[in-house]
C-alpha positions, -999 to +999 in steps of 0.1 A: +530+016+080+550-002+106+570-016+088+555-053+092+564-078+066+540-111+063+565-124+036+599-121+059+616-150+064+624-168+100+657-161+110+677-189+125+674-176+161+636-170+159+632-205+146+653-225+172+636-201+199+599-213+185+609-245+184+624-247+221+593-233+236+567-255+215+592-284+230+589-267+264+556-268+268+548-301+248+573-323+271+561-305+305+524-311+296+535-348+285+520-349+251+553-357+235+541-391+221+508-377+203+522-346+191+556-366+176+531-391+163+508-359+147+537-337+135+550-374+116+521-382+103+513-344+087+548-339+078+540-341+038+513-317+049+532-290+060+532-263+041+496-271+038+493-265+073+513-233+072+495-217+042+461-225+065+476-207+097+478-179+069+440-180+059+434-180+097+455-151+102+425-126+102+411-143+133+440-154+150+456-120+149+440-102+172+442-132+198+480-141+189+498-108+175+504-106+135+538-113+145+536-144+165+510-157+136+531-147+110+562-168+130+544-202+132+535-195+098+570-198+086+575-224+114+549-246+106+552-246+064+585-262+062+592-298+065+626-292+077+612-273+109+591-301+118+618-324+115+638-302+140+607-297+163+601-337+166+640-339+174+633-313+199+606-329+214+624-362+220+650-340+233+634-326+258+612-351+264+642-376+276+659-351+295+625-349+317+637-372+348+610-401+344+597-394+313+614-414+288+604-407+251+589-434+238+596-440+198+570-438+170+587-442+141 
């Protein structure tokens, strides 16, 4: 065994570094709007959503990395998290020169 744990916790670090890079690449593609809009509206959904990525696992796996799976996993099944990715988001999004977020709430 390799010592990989499915039930492991995110660490603080791993989380804000997940979150950054889902920001990244959300505000440089310009989908901050929809996917602040999506993540709001599937907030009391989240640990839905996680447990699902979970159940998935045996085909996203090989694609992803059990690791990388297993990370969104944790990412993705708490609300807090979410809350801190759509503050992330608008972060980033408004630091984009031109780009200002626009709010959904």
């Amino acid at each position: 065994m390799n010592g990989f744990d499915w039930d492991a916790e995110l660490t603080d670090e791993e989380r804000d570094t997940l979150i950054a890079q889902l920001a990244e690449r959300v505000a440089r593609h310009g989908m901050a709007t929809p996917a602040i809009l999506m993540l709001e509206m599937h907030k009391p959904l989240a640990f839905l959503a996680g447990q699902s990525l979970l159940i998935g696992s045996g085909f996203l796996a090989p694609l992803f990395g059990p690791q990388n799976v297993r990370k969104y996993v944790r990412l993705l099944e708490s609300r807090e998290n979410i809350e801190l990715l759509i503050q992330r988001i608008e972060a980033t999004q408004s630091a984009i020169p031109g780009n200002p977020v626009e709010e959904v709430r």
